[in-house]
C-alpha positions in Angstrom: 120.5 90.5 101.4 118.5 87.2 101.5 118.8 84.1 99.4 116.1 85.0 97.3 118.0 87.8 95.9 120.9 85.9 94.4 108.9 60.8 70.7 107.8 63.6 68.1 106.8 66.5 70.2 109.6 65.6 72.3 112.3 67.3 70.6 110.3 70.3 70.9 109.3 70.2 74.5 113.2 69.6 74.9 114.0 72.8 73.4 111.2 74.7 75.0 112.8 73.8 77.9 116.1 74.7 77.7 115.4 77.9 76.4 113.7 78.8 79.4 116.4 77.6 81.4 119.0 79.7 79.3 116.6 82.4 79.7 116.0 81.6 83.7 119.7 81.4 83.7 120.3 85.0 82.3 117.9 86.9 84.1 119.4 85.3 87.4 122.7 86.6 86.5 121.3 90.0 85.7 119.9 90.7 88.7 122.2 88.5 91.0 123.4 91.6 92.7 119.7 92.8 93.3 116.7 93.4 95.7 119.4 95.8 97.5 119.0 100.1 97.8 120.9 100.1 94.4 124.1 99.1 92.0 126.3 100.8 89.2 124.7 101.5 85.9 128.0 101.4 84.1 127.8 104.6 82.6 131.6 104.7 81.4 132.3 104.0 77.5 130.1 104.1 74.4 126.7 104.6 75.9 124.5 107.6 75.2 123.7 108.6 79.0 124.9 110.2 82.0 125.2 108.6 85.1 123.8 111.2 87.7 125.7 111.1 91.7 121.7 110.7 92.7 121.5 107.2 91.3 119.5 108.1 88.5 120.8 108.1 85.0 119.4 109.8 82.1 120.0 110.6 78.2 119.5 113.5 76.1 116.4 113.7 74.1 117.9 113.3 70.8 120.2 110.4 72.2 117.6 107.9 73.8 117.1 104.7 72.9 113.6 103.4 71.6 112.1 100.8 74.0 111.7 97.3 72.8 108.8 95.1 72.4 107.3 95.2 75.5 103.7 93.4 75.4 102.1 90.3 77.1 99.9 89.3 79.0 99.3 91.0 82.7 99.3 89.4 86.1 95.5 89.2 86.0 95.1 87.7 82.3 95.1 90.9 80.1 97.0 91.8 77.2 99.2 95.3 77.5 101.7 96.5 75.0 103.4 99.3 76.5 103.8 101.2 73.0 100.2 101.9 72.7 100.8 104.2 75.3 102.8 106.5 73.1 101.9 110.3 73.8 102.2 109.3 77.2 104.8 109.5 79.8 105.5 105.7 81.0 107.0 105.2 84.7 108.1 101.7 84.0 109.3 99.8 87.4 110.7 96.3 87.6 109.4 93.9 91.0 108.9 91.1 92.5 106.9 90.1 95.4 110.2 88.8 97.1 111.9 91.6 96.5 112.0 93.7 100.2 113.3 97.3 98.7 110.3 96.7 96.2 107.8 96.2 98.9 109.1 99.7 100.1 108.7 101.5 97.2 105.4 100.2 96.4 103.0 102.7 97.9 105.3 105.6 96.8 104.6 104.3 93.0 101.0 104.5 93.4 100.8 107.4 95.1 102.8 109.2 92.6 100.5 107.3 90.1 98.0 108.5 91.1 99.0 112.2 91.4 100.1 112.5 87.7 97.5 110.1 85.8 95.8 113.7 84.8 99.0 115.2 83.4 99.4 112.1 80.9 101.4 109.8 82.7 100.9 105.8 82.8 102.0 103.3 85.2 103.3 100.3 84.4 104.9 97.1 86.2 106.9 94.5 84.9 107.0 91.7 87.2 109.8 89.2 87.1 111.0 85.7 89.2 107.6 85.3 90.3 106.8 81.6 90.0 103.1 82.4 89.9 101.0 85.0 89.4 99.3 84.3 92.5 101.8 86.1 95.2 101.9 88.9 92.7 98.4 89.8 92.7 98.1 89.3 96.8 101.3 92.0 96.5 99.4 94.1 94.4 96.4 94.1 96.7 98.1 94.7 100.0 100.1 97.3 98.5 97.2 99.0 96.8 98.7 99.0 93.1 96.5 99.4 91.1 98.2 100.2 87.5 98.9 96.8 84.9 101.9 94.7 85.4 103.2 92.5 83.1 104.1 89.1 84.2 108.0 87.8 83.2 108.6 84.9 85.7 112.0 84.4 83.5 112.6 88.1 82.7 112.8 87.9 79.0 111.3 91.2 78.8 114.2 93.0 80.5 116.4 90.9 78.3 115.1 92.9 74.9 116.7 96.1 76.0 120.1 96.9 74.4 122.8 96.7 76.7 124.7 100.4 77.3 121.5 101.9 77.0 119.1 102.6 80.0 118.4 99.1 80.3 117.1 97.6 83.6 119.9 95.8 85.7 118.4 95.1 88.8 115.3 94.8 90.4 114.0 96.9 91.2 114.8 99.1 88.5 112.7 102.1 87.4 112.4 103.8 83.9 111.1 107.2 82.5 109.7 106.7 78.8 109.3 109.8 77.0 106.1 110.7 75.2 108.1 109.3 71.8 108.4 105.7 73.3 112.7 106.3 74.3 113.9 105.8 77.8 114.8 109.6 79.2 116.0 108.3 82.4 116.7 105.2 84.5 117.5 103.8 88.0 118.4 101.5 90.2 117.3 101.4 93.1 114.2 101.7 95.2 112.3 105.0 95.1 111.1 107.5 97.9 108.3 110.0 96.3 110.2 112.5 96.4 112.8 110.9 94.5 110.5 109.6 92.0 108.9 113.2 91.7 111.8 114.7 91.0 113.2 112.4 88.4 109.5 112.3 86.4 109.6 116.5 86.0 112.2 117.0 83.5 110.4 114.4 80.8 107.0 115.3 81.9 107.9 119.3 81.4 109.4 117.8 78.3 107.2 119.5 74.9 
């Protein structure tokens, strides 16, 4: 694992400042463990989903939780609010351009992207600990991406989601959002296509 994966306005700019930090300082600690092939979703005590033996962990429809503000701006400048894709299936992964198991995944995402864009299913990225948006967008081209990301350099986004639901603990860290806007399933680790086939045909076969 490498090191990467471990006067009157004044007032205000102070506290700008440190809630970044605090907020630098929490997404750190989410995702210390990270940028590995995986981690434990804690699926033990009051939470309302399963935690599957293939890494991916999912909830009964009438048991998933609704997914937090998620809205921004994008890597290249735009704005996206991931609830005015409701109606759709969302595939929602977590990267970084640092992050080596994301770099492996990356082409699988678009090509499964691409595959199911007819059947009503939307993309998108949320991309976290990148300083600038700069080595995103040179990720996104050599990888080909070509679905929105959201840019989160301190990772407030992942943040919003309740703890002991499907929340996103690591990066990277894919989500299935049902058509309603809830997170159906969840996991933790990079994704083969095959993998990521199989764990988007349950919600997508969802009526």
């Amino acid at each position: 694992m490498s090191a990467a994966c471990r006067a009157d306005q004044r007032p205000n700019r102070t506290r700008s400042r440190a809630a970044l930090l605090t907020a630098g300082a929490a997404v750190a600690a989410l995702v210390l463990s990270a940028c590995g092939s995986g981690g434990t979703s804690g699926g033990a005590g009051n939470t309302n989903f399963v935690a599957g033996k293939n890494g991916v962990d999912t909830a009964a429809k009438g048991e998933r939780a609704a997914i937090p503000d998620l809205s921004g701006k994008t890597i290249d400048g735009k704005q996206l609010d991931v609830r005015d894709y409701k109606g759709k299936v969302v595939v929602l992964n977590v990267w970084g351009s640092w992050c080596g198991p994301c770099r492996a995944e990356a082409k699988n995402l678009e090509t499964v992207s691409q595959d199911t864009k007819d059947q009503g299913v939307q993309f998108v990225g949320i991309n976290t600990r990148d300083t600038s948006t700069g080595p995103a967008l040179a990720f996104e081209k050599e990888f080909g991406v070509t679905y929105p990301s959201l840019y989160d350099p301190t990772g407030k986004l992942m943040l919003r989601f309740k703890k002991g639901t499907l929340n996103p603990q690591l990066i990277p860290s894919t989500l299935i959002i049902d058509r309603d806007g809830k997170v159906a399933a969840r996991t933790l680790q990079a994704l083969s296509e095959d993998s990521l086939r199989k764990m988007l045909a349950p919600v997508l076969a969802e009526k």
